[in-house]
C-alpha positions in Angstrom: 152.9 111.2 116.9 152.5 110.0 120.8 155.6 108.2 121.4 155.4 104.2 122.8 155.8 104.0 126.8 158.9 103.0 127.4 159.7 99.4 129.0 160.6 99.9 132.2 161.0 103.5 131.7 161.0 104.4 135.3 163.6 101.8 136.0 165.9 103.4 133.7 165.0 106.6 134.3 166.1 106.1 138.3 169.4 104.6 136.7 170.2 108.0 135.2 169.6 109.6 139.1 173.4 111.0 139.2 172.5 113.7 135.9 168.6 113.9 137.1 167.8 116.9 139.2 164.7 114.9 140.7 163.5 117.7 142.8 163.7 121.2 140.8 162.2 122.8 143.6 165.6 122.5 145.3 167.1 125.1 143.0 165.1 128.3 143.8 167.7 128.2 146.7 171.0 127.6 144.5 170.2 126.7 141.1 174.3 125.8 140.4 174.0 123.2 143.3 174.2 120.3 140.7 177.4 121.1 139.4 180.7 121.6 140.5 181.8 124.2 138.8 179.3 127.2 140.0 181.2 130.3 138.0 180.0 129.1 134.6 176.9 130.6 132.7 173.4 128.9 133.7 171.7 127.9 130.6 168.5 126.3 130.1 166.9 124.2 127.6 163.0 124.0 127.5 162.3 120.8 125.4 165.5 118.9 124.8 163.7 116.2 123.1 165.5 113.1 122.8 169.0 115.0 123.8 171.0 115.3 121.3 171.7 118.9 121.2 172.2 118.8 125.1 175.0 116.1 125.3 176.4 118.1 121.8 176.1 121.8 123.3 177.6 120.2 127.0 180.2 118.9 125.4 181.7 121.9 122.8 181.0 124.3 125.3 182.8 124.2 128.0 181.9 127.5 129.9 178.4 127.0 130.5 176.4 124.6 132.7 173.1 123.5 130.7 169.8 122.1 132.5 167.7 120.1 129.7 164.5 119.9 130.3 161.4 118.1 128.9 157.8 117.2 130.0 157.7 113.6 128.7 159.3 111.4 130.6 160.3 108.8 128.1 161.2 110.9 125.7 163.5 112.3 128.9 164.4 108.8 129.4 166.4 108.6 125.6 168.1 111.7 126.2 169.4 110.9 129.7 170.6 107.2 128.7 172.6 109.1 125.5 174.1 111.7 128.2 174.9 108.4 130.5 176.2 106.6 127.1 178.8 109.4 126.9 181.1 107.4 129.9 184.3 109.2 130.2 183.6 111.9 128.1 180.4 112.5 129.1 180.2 116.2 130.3 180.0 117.2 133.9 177.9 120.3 133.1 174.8 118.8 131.9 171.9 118.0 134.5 167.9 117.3 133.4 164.8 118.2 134.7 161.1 116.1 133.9 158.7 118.6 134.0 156.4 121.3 132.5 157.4 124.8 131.3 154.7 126.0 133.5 156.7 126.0 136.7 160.3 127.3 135.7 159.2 130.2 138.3 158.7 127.7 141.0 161.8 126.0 140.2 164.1 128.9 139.4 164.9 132.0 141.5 165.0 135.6 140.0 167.4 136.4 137.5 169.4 133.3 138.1 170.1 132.2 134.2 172.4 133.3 131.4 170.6 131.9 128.3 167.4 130.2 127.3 167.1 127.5 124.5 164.3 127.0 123.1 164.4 124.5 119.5 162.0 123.2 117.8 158.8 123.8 120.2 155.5 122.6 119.6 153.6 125.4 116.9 150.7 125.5 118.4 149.2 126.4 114.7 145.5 127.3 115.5 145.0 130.8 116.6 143.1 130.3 119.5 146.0 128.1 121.3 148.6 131.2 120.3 148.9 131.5 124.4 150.2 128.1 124.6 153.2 129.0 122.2 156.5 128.8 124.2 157.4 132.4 122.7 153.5 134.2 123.5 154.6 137.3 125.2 153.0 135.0 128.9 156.5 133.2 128.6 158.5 135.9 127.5 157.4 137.5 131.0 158.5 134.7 132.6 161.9 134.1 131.1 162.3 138.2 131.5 161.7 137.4 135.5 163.9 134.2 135.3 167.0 135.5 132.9 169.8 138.2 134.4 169.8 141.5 132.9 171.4 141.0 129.0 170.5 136.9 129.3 169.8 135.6 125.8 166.9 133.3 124.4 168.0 131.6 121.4 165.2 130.0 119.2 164.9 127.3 116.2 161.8 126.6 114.7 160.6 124.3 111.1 158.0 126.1 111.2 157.4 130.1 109.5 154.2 130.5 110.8 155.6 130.2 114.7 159.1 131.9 113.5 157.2 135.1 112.4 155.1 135.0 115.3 157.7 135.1 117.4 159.4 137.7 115.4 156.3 140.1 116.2 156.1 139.5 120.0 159.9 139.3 120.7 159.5 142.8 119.0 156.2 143.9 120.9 158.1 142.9 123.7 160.8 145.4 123.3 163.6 142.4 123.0 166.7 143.4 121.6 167.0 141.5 118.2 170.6 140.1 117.9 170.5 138.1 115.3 168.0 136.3 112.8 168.0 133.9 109.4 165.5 131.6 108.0 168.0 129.5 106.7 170.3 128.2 109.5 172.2 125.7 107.7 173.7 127.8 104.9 174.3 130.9 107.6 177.5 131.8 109.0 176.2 130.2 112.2 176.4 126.7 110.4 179.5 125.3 111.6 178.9 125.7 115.6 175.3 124.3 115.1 174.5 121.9 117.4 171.8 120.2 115.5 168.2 117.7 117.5 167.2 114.7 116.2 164.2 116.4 114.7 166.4 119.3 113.3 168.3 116.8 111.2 165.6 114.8 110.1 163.9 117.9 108.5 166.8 119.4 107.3 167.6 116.8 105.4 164.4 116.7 103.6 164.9 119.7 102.4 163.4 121.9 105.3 164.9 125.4 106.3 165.5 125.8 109.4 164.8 129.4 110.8 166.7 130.9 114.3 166.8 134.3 116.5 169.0 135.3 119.4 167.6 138.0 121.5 168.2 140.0 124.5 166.6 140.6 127.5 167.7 144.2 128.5 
């Protein structure tokens, strides 16, 4: 469903400038420029949706800094109003990027991040648009060029079809599977969950919610 522009949406977004990164091509020089702690782990998000597990993951931990990024900026626009929302305890290690997937190499220098997140991207169901999926083995190249030696991608998906997809290239890939469940919720990795919007609206209708960590070695 194609979300409703936003009313004034780049008025609001421009009020959010202090946790934007408006220019990503600044980072391929010193992608821990936005933050003032530069010794913690780099993470990325690649779709943070409306930003609920960015302000949550930010806030509970407290060694990483996490860039959130998403493609739409209105959707961008919810999630950087709930990180301004925060106030005082809004954390100092979260920064956002409006853009596409497609340029993380333009933005990002070699082997600069720690940790990938990647929850609840778009399926891509039909088998001809497999290349467009956001674990194809095309992006798993490109996180492998953008991730340190050992970095981590950590996926969620709703949907089986995409979860054993992945499965297949992360292994044709020659990642090192960490971990892995189809049921997320009832796992031992339930209580330091930080759940999306979307991931919380399935759920609760009764959908399992599938998730792999894998290395990059």
């Amino acid at each position: 469903m194609r979300m409703r522009k936003k009313k004034h949406g780049a008025e609001r977004i421009a009020a959010c400038a202090e946790i934007l990164i408006e220019n990503p091509e600044s980072l391929k020089d010193d992608p821990r420029a936005p933050f003032s702690d530069r010794e913690k782990l780099l993470c990325l998000e690649i779709g943070c949706g409306k930003g609920n597990f960015a302000v949550g993951t930010a806030a509970a931990e407290h060694d990483i800094n996490l860039i959130s990024m998403e493609k739409v900026p209105d959707v961008c626009c919810i999630a950087l109003e709930k990180a301004m929302a925060c106030k005082e305890s809004r954390p100092d290690n979260l920064r956002f990027i409006i853009g596409d997937a497609a340029n993380l190499e333009e933005w990002f220098p070699p082997h600069s991040l720690d940790r990938i997140y990647l929850n609840f991207s778009d399926p891509w169901p039909k088998a001809g648009h497999a290349k467009r999926r956001l674990t194809h083995r095309i992006f798993l190249e490109r996180y492998k060029n953008l991730l340190k030696v050992g970095g981590e991608l950590i996926f969620k998906t709703d949907n089986a079809g995409l979860f054993d997809f992945s499965l297949e290239e992360f292994e044709a890939f020659g990642l090192e599977l960490i971990w892995m469940t189809r049921d997320l919720h009832n796992s031992e990795r339930a209580a330091t969950n930080v759940m999306t919007e979307y991931e919380k609206n399935f759920s609760e209708k009764g959908f399992s919610i599938c998730s792999a960590i894998v290395r990059f070695n």
